[in-house]
Backbone bond lengths (Angstrom), bond angles and torsions (degrees), N, CA, C in turn:
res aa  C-N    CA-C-N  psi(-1)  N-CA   C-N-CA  omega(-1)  CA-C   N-CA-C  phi
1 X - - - 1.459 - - 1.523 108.98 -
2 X 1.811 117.61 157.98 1.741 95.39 163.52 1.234 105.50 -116.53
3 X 1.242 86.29 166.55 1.389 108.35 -176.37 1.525 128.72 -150.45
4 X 1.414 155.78 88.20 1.177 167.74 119.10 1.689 106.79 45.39
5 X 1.395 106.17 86.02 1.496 123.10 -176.28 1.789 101.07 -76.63
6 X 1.343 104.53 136.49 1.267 105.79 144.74 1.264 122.49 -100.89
7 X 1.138 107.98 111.37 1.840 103.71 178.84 1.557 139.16 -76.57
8 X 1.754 97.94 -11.22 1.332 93.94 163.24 1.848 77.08 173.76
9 X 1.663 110.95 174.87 1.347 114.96 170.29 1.358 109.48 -74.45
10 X 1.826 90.22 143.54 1.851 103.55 172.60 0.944 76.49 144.88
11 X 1.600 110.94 -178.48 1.408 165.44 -142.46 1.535 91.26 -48.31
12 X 1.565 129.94 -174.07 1.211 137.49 159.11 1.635 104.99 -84.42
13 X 1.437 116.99 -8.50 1.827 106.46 164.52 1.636 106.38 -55.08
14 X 1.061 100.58 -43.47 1.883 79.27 -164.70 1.427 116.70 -67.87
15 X 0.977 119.16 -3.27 1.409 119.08 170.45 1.588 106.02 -70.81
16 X 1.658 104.93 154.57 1.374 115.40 -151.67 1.400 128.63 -141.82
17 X 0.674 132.80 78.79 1.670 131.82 -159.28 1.492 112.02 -55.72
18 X 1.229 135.27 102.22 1.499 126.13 -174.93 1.302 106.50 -158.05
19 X 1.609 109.78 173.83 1.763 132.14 -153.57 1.408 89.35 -112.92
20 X 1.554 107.41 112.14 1.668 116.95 174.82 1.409 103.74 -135.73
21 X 1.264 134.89 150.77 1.016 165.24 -136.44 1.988 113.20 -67.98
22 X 0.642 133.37 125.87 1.400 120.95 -153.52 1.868 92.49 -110.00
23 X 1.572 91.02 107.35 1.819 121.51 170.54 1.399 114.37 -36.17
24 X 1.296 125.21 101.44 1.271 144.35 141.18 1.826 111.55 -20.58
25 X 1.159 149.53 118.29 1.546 146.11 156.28 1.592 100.00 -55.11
26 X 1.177 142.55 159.51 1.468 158.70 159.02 1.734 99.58 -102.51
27 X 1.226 111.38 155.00 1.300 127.19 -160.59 1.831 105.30 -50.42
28 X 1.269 111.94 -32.91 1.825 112.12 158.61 1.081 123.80 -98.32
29 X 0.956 119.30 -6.82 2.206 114.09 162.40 1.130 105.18 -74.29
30 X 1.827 91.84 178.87 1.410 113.49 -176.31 1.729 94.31 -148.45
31 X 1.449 107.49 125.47 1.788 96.67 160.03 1.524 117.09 -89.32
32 X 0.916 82.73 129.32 1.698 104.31 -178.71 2.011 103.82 -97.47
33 X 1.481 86.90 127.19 1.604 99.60 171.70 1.198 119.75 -73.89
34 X 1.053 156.71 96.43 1.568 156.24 -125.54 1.816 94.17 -115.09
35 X 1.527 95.31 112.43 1.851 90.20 175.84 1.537 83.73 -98.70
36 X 1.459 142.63 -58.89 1.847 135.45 -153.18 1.147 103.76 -130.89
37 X 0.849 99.15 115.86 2.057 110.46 165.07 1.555 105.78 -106.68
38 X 1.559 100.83 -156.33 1.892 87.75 -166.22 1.799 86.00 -151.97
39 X 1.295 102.35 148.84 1.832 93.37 152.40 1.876 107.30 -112.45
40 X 1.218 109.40 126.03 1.666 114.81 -175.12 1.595 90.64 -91.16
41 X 1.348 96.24 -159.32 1.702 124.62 -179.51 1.411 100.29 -87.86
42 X 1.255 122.93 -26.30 1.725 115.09 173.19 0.866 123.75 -86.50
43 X 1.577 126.69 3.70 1.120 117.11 171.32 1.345 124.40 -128.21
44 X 1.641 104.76 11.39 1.469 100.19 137.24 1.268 124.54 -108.20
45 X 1.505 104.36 23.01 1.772 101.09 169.87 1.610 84.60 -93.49
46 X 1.125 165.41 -30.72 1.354 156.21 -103.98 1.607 73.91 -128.51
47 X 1.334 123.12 -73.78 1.405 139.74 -168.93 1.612 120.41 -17.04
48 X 2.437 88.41 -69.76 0.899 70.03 -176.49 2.217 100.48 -106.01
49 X 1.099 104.21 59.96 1.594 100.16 -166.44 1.340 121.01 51.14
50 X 1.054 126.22 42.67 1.653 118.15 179.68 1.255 104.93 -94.65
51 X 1.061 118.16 104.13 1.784 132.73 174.24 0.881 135.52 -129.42
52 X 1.556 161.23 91.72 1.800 128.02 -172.35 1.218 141.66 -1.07
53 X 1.264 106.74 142.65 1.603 80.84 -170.17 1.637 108.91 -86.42
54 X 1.549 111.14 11.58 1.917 103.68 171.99 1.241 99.97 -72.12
55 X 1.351 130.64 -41.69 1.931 138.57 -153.63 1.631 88.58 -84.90
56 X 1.319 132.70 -3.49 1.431 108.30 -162.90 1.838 118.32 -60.35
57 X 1.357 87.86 -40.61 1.408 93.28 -171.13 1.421 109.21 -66.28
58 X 1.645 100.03 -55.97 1.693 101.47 -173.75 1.598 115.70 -67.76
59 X 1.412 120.96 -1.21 0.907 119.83 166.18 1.298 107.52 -84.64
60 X 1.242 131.41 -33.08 1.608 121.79 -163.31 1.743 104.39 -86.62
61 X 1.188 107.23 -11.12 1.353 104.45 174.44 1.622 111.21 -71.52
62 X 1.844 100.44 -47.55 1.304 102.06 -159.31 1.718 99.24 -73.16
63 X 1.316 111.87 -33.78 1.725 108.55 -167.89 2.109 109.88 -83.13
64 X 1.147 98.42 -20.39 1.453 91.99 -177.11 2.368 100.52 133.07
65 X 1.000 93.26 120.58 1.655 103.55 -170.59 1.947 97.80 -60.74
66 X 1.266 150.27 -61.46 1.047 167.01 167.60 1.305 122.82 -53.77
67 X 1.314 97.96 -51.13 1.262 113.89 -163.72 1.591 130.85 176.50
68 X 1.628 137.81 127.83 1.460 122.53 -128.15 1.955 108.95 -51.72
69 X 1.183 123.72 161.65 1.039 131.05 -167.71 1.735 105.80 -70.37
70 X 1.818 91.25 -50.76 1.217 93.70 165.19 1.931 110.64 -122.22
71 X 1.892 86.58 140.23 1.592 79.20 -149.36 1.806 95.67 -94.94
72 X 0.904 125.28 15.52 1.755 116.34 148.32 1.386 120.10 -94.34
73 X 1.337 102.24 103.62 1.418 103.17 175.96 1.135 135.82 -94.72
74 X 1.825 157.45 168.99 1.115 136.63 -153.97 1.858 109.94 116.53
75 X 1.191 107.09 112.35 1.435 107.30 -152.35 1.431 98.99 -114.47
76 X 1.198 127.85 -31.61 1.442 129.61 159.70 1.295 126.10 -90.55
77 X 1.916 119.97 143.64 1.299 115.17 170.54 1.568 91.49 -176.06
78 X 1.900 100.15 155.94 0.880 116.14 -176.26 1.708 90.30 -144.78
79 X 2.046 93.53 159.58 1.365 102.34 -144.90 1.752 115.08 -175.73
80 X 0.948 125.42 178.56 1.475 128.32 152.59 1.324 113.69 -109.43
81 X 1.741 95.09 141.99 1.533 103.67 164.69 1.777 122.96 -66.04
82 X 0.996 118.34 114.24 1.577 122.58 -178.09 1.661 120.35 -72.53
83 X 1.209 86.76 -64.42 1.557 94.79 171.34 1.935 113.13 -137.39
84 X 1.223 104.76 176.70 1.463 107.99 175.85 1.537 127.17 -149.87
85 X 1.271 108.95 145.86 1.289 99.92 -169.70 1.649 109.14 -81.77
86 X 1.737 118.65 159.87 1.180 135.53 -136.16 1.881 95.29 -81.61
87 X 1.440 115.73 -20.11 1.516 111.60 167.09 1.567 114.65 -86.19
88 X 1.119 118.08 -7.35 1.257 124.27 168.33 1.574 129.93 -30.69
89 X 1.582 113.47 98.01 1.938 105.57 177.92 1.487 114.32 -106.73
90 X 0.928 125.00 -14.57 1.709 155.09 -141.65 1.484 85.18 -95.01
91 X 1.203 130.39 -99.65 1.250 149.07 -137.24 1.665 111.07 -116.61
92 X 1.314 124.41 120.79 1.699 129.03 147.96 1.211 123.98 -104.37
93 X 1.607 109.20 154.90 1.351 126.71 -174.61 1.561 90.99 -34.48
94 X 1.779 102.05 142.32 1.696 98.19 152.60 1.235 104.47 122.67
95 X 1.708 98.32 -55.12 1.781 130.03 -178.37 1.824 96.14 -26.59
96 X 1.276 129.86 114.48 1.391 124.30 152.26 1.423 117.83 -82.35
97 X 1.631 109.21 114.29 1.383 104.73 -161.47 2.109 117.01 -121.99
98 X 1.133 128.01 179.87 1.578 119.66 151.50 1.188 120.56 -144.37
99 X 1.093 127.37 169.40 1.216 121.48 -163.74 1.736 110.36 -170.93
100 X 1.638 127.11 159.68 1.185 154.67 -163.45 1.554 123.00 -125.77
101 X 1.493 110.56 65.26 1.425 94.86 -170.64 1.672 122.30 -84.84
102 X 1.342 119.79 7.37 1.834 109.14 159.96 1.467 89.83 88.68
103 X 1.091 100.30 -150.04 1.412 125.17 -176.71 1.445 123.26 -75.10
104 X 1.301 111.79 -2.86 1.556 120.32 156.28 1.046 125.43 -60.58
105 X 1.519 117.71 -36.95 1.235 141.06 172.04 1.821 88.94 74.66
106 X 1.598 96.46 -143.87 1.618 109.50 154.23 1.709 99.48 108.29
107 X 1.485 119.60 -11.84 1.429 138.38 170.28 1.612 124.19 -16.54
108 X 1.705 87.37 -71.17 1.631 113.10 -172.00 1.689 113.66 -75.60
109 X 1.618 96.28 76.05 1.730 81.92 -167.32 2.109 76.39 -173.14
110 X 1.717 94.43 144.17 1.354 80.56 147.45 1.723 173.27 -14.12
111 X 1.474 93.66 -73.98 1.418 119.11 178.19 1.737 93.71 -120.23
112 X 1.170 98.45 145.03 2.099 108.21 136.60 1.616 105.62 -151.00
113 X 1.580 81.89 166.93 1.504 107.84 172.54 1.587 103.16 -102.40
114 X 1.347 106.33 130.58 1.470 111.03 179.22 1.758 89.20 -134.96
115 X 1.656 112.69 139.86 1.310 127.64 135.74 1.901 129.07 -5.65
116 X 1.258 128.33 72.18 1.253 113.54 174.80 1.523 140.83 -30.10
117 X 1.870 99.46 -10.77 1.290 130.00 158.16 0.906 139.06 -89.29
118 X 1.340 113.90 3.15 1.537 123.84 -162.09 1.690 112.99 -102.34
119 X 1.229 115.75 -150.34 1.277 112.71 -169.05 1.546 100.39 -103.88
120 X 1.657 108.01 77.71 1.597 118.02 -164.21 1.621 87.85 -140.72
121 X 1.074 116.92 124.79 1.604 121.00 155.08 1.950 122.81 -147.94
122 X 1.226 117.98 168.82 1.482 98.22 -174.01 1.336 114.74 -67.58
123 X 1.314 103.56 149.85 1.717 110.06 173.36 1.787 104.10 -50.01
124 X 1.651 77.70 178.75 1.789 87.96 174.11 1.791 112.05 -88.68
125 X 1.007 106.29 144.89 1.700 100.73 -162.29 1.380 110.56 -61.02
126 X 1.268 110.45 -25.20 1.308 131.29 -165.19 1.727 108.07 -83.04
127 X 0.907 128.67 -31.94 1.925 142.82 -145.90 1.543 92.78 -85.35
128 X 1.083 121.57 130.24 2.047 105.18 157.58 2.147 81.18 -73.93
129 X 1.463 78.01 -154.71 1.760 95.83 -160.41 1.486 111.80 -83.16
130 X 1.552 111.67 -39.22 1.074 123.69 166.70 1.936 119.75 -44.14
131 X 1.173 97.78 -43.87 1.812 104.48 -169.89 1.667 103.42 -91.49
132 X 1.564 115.10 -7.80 1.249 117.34 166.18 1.707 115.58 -72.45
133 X 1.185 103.84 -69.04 1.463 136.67 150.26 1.725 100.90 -5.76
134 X 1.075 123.61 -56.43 1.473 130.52 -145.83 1.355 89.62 -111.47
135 X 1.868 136.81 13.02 1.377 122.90 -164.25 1.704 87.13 -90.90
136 X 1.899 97.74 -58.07 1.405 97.03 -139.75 1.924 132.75 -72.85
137 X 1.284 107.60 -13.47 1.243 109.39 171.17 1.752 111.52 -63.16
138 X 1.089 101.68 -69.67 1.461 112.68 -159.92 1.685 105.56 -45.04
139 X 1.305 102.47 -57.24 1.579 135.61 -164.01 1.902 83.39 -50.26
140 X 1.137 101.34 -81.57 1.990 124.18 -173.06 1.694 96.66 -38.53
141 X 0.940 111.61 -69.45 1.692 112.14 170.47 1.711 124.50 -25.19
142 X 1.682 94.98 -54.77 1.769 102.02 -177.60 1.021 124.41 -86.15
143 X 1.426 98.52 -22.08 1.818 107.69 155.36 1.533 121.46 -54.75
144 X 1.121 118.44 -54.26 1.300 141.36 -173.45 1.740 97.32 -58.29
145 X 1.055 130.01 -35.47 1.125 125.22 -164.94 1.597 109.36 -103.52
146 X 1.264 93.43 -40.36 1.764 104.94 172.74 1.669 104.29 -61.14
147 X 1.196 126.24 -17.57 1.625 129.85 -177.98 1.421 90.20 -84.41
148 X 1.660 127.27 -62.38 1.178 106.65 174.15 1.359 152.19 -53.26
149 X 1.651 105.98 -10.70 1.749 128.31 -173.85 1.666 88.00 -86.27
150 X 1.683 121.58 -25.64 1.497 102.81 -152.69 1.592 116.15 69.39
151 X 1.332 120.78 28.83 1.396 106.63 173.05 1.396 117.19 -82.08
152 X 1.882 87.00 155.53 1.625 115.26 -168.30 1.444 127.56 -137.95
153 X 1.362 114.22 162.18 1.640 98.07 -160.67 1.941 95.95 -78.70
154 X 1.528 120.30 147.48 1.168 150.79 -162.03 1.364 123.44 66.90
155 X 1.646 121.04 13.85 1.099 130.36 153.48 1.655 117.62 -33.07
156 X 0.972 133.84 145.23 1.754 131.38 144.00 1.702 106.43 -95.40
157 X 1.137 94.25 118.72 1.550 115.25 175.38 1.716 120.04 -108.95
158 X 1.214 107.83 133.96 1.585 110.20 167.60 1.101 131.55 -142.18
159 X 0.938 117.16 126.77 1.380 128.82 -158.09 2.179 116.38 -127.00
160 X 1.674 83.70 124.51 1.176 94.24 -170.53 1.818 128.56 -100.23
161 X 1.068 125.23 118.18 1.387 126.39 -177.14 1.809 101.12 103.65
162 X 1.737 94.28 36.84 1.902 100.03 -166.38 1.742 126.84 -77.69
163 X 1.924 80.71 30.63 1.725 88.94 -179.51 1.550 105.35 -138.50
164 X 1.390 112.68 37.01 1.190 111.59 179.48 1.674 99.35 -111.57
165 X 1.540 123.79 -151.83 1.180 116.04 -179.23 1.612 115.23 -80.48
166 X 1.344 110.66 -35.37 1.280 127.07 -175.80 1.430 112.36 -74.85
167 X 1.472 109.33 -51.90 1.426 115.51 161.52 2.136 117.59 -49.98
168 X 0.868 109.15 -51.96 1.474 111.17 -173.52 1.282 111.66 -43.24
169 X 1.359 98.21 -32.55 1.689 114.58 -155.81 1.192 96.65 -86.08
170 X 1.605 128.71 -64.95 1.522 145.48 174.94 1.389 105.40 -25.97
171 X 1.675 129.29 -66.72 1.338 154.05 -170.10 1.992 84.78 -38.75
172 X 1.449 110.48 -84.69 1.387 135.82 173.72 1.685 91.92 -20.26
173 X 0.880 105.26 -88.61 1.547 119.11 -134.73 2.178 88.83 -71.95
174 X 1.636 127.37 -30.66 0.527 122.46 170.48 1.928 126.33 -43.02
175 X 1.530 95.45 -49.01 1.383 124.76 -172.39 1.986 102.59 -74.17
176 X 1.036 100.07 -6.96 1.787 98.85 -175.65 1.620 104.20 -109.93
177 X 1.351 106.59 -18.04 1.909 114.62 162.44 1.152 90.60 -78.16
178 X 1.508 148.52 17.53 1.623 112.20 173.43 1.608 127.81 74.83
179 X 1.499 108.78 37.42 1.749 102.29 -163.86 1.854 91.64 -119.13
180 X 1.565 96.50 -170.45 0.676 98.31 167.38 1.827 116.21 -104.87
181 X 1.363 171.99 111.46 0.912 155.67 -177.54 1.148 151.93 -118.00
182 X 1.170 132.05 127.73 1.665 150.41 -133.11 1.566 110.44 -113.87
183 X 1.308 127.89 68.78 1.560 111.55 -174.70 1.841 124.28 -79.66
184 X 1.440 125.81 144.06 0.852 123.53 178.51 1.644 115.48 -97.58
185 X 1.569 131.40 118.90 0.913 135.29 148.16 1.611 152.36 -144.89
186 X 0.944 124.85 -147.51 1.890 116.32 -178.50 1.781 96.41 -95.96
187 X 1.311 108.43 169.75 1.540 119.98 -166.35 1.969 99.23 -54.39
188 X 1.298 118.97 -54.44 1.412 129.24 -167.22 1.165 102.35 -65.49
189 X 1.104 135.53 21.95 1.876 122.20 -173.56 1.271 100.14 -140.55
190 X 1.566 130.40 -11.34 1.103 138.29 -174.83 1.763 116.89 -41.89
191 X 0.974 100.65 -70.84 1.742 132.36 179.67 1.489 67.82 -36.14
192 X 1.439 121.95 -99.79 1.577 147.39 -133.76 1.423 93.94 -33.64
193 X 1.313 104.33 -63.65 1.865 118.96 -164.66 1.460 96.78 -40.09
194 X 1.417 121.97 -69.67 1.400 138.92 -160.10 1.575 100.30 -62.85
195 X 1.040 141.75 -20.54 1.715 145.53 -169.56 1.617 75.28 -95.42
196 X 1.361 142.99 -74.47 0.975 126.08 -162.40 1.715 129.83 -41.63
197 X 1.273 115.36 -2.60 1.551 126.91 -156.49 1.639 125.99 88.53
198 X 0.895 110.41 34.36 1.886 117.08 -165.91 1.493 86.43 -96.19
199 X 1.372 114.48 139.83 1.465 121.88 176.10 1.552 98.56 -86.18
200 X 1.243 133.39 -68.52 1.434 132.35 144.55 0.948 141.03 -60.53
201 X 1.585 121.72 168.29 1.544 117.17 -178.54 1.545 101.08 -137.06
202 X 1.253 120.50 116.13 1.827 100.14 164.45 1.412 121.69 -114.98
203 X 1.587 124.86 128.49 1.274 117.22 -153.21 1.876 84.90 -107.32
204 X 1.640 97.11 118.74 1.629 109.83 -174.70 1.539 118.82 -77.06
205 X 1.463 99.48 9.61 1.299 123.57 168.70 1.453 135.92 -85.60
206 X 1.204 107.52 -24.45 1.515 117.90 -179.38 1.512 87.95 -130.97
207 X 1.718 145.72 -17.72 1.083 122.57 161.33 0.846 151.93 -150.42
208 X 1.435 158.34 110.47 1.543 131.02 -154.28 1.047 126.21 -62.96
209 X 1.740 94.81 123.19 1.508 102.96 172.82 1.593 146.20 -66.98
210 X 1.185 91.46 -9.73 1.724 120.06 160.53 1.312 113.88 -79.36
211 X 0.868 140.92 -11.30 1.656 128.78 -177.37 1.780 110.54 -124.61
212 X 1.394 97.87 30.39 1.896 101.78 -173.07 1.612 77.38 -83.25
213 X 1.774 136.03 -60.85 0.993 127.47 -152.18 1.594 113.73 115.99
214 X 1.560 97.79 -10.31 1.887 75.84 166.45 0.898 133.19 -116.70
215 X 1.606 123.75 -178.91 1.687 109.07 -171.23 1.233 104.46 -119.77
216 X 1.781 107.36 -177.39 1.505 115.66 -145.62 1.668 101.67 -135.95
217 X 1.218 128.21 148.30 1.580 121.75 165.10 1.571 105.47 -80.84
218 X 1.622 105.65 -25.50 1.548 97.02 -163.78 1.586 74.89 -143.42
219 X 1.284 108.04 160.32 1.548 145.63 152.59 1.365 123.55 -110.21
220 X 1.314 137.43 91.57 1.410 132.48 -178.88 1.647 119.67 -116.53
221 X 1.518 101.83 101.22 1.675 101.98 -158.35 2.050 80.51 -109.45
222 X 1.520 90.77 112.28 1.465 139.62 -178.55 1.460 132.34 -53.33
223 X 1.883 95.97 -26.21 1.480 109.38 -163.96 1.887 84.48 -140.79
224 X 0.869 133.84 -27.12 1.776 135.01 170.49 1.665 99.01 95.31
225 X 1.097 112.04 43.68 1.431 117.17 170.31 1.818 134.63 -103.90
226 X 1.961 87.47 4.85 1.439 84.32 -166.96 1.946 88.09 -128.75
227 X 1.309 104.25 169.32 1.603 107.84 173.72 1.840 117.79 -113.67
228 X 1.561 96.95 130.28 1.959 87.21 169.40 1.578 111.93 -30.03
229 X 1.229 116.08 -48.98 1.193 115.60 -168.93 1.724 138.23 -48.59
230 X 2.106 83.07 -41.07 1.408 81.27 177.71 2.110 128.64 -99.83
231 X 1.614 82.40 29.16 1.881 99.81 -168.46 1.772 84.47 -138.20
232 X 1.185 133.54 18.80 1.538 121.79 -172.50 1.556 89.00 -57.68
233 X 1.586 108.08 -55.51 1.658 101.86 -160.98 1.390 127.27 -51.87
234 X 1.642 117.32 -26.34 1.032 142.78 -177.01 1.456 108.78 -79.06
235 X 1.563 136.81 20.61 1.624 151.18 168.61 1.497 109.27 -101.12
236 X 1.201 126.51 139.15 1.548 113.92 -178.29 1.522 85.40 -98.04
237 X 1.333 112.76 -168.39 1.501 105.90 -160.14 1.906 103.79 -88.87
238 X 1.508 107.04 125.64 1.662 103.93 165.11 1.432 84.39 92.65
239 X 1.867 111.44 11.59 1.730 113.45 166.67 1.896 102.75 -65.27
240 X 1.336 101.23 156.38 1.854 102.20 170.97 1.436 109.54 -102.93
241 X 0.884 141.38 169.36 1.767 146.21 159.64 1.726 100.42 -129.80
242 X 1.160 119.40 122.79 1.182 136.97 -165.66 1.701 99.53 -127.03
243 X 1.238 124.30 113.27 1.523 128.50 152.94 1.401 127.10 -134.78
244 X 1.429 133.49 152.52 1.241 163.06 -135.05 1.503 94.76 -99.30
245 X 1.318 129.67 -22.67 1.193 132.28 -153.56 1.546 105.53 -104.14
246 X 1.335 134.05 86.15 1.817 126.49 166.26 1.847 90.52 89.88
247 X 1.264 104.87 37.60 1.645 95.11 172.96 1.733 107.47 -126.68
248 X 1.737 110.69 12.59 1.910 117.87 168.53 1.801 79.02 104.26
249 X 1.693 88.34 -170.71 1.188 116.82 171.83 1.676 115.29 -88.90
250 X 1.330 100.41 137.91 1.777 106.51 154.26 1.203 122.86 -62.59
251 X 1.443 103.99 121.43 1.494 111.97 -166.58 1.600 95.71 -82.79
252 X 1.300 136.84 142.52 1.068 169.14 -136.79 1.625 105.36 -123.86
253 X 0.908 142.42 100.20 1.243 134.54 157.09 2.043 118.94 -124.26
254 X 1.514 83.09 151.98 1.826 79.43 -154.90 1.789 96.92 -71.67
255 X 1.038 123.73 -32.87 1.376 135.20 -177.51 2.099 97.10 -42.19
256 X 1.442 113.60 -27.64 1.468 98.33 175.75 1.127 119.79 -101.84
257 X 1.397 118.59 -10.73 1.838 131.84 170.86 1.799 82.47 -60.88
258 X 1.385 121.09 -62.49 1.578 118.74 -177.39 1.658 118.28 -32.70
259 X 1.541 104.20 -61.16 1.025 120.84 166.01 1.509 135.96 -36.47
260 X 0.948 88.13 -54.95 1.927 110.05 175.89 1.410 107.94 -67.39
261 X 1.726 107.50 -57.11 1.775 99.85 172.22 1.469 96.98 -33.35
262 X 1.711 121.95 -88.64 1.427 142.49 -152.57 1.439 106.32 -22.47
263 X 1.857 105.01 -42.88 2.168 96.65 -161.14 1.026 68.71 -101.78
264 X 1.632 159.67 71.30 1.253 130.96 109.99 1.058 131.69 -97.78
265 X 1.692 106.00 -31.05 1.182 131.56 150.08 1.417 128.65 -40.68
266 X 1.239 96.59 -46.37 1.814 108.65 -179.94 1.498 97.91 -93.66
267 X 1.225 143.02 -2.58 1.624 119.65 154.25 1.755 100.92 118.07
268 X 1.288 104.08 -1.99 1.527 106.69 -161.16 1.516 118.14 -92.32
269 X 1.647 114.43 -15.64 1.389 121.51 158.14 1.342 107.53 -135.81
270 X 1.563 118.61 170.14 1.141 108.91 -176.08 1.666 105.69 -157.05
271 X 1.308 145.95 125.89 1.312 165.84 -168.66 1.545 98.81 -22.72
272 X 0.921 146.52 122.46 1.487 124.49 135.58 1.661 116.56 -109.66
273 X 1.282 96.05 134.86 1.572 125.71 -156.30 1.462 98.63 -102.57
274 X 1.697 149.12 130.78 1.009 118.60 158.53 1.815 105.51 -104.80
275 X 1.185 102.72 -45.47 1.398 105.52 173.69 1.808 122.16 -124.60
276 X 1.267 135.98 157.40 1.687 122.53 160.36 1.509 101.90 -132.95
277 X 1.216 89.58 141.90 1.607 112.61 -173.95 1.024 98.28 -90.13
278 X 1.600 138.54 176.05 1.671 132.43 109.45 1.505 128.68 -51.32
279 X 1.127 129.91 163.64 1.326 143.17 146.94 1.766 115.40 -15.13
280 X 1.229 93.37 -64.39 1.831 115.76 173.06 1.160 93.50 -52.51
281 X 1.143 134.51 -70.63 1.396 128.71 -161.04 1.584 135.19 -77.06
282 X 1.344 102.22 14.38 1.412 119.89 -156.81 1.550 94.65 -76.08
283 X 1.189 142.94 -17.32 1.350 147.22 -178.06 1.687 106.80 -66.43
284 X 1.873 107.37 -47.04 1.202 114.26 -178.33 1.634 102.94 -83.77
285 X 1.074 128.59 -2.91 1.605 115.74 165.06 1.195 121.06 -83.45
286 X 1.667 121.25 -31.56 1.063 126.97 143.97 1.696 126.19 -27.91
287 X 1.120 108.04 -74.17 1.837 103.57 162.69 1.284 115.83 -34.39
288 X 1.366 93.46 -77.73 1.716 103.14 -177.31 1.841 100.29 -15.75
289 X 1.499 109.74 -95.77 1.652 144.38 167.38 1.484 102.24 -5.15
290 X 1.740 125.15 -43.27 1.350 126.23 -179.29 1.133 119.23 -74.96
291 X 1.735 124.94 -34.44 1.075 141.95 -179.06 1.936 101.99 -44.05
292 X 1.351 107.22 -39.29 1.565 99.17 -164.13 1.649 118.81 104.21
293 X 1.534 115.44 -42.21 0.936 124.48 -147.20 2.225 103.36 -83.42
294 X 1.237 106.90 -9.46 1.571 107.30 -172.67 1.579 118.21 -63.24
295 X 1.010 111.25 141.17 0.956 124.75 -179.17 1.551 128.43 -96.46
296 X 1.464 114.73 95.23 1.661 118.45 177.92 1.968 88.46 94.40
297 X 1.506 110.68 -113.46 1.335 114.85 -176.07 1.521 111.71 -136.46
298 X 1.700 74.65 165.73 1.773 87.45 171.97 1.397 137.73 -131.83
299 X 1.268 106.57 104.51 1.387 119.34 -170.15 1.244 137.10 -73.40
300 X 1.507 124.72 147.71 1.601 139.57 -175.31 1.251 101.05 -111.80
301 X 1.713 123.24 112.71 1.565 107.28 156.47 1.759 94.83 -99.50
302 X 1.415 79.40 153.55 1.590 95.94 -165.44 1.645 91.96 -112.32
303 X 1.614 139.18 157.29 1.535 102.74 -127.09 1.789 77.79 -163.73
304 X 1.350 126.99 -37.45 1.525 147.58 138.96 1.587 90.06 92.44
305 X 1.575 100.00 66.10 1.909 103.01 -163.12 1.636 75.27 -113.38
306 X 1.434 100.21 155.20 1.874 82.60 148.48 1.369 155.28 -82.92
307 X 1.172 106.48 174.48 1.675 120.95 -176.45 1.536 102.89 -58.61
């Protein structure tokens, strides 16, 4: 099968287009035929190691000392189940499915074997593969954090960097808790934010969003670019500030891959795509993805032509 080697940290050169061995399921997996995977923001921080320097170590343990542990990286994908292993109850051939594997990575590649337990459930009936593909990071992330704010319906929420992947999702999923919501972004994302359900829009370009004067139940800065410090005033009292930036991993639970299918199905969130590469090209999405500048996500259709 191919699959998109990382050969060691650095640049998007070391990434690698090559014919590796096509994954066996174990008596509870399932290989899944991978039509779209995605490259996020973690996986060209993983790529090219861009981390703090507190996580360096414990990061290099957990990702691989040299170079990633596992060197296909790519944490989202959606797909069909191909085959299955013989303890298998979960899933049959056919099953169109997506899924979030973390720090396994293993995405950017044809086939994988994932856990019939794991954070794998069927797509949304509705999604081609691509808009599946593009649910579960962002979506799983703002959940994860929105559990930590305690958000609730008539909250005022704001959310900063609300046109990235994490942001798109937050905006969405904010507006389906019942809040009120305030997104922060650059002039070109404006439109986007506001189609998403944002009651406001603030473009951090022509103004600061700290000095309008109002306050917030929650603070959710989206992309880890802003500090409690410099929006404290902007908390009403027993307000939270929640950011992406030096606060661990998003814990993952499959109950919101469930979730996420359900409001997509029912009309209540919806994919945002900014660009899709091929497979081949996954080196140049990488660039793209570093730039900062993407909008919502970025997609891999995986296309199963040959090498």
């Amino acid at each position: 099968m191919k699959a998109m080697i990382c050969t060691k940290y650095g640049s998007p050169d070391v990434l690698q287009l090559r014919e590796v061995a096509m994954p066996v399921p174990k008596d509870k997996e399932v290989r899944v035929k991978i039509y779209a995977t995605t490259v996020t923001s973690g996986d060209y921080r993983i790529r090219s190691f861009n981390c703090p320097a507190l996580y360096w170590i414990p990061m290099r343990i957990v990702l691989g000392l040299r170079k990633p542990r596992n060197p296909i990286l790519g944490v989202e994908l959606a797909g069909e189940v191909e085959a299955v292993g013989k303890a298998v109850t979960r899933f049959k051939e056919g099953d169109q499915v997506y899924a979030i594997t973390g720090f396994a990575c293993g995405a950017n590649a044809e086939y994988i074997c994932l856990p019939e337990n794991g954070d794998l459930v069927l797509k949304p009936a509705n999604a081609t593969y691509e808009e599946a593909a593009a649910l579960p990071f962002g979506g799983t992330t703002a959940l994860h954090f929105f559990r930590k704010g305690r958000i609730s319906q008539g909250q005022r929420v704001l959310i900063y960097g609300a046109s990235g992947s994490v942001g798109t999702s937050a905006v969405q999923l904010a507006k389906y808790y019942g809040t009120d919501v305030t997104g922060v972004c650059s002039t070109s994302n404006l439109e986007l934010v506001k189609s998403l359900g944002a009651d406001q829009v603030i473009n951090y370009t022509h103004e600061s969003f700290t000095g309008r004067g109002d306050r917030y139940d929650i603070i959710f800065d989206a992309v880890g670019k802003i500090s409690k410090s410099s929006c404290k005033n902007m908390l009403k009292p027993g307000g939270i500030f929640l950011t992406v930036d030096g606060q661990g991993i998003a814990k993952v639970l499959t109950e919101d891959l469930i979730l996420l299918k359900e409001l997509f199905e029912a009309g209540r969130i919806r994919s945002v795509i900014d660009r899709i590469y091929s497979l081949e090209q996954l080196p140049e999405a990488h660039r793209y993805v570093e730039t900062g500048r993407k909008k919502g996500n970025v997609v891999i259709r995986v296309s199963h032509g040959n090498l």
